[in-house]
Phi, psi and omega in degrees: 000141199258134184285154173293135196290120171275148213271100161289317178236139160268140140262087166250159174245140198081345171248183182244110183273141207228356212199079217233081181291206175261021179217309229253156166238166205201113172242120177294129136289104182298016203222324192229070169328325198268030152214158155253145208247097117003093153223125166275097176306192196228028169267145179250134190233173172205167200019039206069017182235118146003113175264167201276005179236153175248177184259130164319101158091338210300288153358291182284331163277349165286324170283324177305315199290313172293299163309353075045259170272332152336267173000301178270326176277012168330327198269028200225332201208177174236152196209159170243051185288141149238335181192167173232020180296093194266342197327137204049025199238181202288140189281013178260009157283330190316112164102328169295334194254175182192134185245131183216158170329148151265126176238166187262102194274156176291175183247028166228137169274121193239115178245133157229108174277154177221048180172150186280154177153152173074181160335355357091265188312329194281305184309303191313315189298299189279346172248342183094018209191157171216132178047054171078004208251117148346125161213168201297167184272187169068001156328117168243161201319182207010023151318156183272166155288161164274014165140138204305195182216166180244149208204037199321169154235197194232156157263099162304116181315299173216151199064195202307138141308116191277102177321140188194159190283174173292318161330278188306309178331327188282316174293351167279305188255330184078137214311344181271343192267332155304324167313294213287310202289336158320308196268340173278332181287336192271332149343300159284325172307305179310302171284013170276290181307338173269001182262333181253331151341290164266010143297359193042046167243119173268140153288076187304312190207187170174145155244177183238139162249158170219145165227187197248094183251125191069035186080323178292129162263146167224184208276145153244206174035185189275154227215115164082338194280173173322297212290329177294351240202147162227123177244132181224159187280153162317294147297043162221342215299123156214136179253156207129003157188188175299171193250165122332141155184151202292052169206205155359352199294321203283303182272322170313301109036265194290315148349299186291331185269331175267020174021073113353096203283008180049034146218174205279169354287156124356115165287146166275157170301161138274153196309318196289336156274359129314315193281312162316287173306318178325291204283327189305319178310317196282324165320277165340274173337281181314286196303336178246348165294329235061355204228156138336143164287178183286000000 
């Protein structure tokens, strides 16, 4: 079956695009100020950088995929989806895009982990702790926690997000504001991961983003997906090292074997590791949907 050419850059006349990341492109309407137009590309990035290949469709399972769990976690958090309605617009936003609130987003990345692994585990090794929070000794990698933890970040412009105590997040936001987002990530972490277990997905870790609309915070950005997320299959899972998982491995992977110095340019893929990573999103995507993509 032949993959669908991937969308790297949007384009459109009438909007203003104010936002061109490493997946996403984000345009202000000039006629409606209070939304913004979403479209998830099919660019991929790894060791911080953009590779010069997309993944097929990458895109379309990241937004389906957000909208979705919007969807399921409505009674838990308020969001700020409004439509998937592209009329008049280019036929490569169809199924990628999403028009939402414009929000006063926080300056903090709110993670909950429920497994040791990542930037977490590296802490763990040198402190006995991730982001200041105590855990038992003897832990091993991917171990389940004894219950989860909220673990913030700092938002980067570029490179890595910076791991920060809860204390500061509160010194970012202020201690009430701090409070609530804490207790909603973790709120939300809970009912995603118990929603996704039997399906046969653990949720190991995820962040969030939020912002303030009307006063109101509701959940934004993208929700729940690969790229955001560490997803592991059920069936494989034994910890004491890193998992298989439904994002990146495959190019991150193939990166590694061609020893790659992790500066630009960015090398491209071969099809058959595009085609891959391709397919692990639609896995991902199938296993917590139920459905096809669209």
């Amino acid at each position: 079956m032949t993959q669908p050419t991937p969308v790297l850059e949007t384009t459109v006349t009438g909007l203003k695009l104010i936002a061109r990341g490493k997946v996403r492109d984000i345009y202000e309407d000039p006629a409606r100020p209070d939304r913004l137009l979403i479209a998830a590309t099919d660019r991929i990035s790894a060791f911080d950088y953009i590779l010069a290949t997309g993944i097929p469709e990458k895109g379309r399972v990241l937004t389906q995929m957000t909208i979705f769990w919007l969807d399921f976690l409505r009674d838990v958090v308020p969001n700020h989806f409004l439509s998937t309605d592209m009329s008049g617009l280019p036929p490569e936003f169809e199924g990628r895009s999403m028009w939402v609130k414009r929000a006063e987003m926080f300056q903090v990345e709110c993670v909950a982990r429920g497994y040791i692994s990542g930037s977490g585990w590296k802490d763990y090794q040198k402190t006995g702790a991730i982001c200041g929070i105590p855990l038992p000794q003897g832990l091993r990698e991917s171990d389940a926690l004894p219950e989860p933890i909220y673990t913030p970040a700092t938002k980067a412009q570029s490179g890595h997000d910076e791991n920060i105590s809860f204390e500061t997040s509160c010194d970012i936001v202020g201690q009430e504001m701090g409070t609530r987002l804490r207790d909603l990530t973790l709120a939300i972490y809970k009912k995603a991961a118990d929603y996704a277990r039997p399906r046969g997905i653990i949720l190991a870790d995820t962040k969030f983003e939020f912002g303030l609309v009307n006063g109101e915070i509701i959940l934004a950005d993208e929700v729940l997906t690969p790229d955001s997320s560490r997803f592991w299959p059920v069936e494989t899972y034994v910890p004491g090292g890193a998992q298989p998982s439904y994002d990146k491995q495959y190019v991150r992977d193939y990166l590694e074997s061609i020893h790659w110095n992790k500066q630009p340019p960015a090398p491209a893929l071969p099809d058959d590791v595009a085609r891959k990573t391709s397919e692990k999103y639609k896995d991902a995507y199938r296993a917590l949907t139920g459905k096809s993509l669209d």
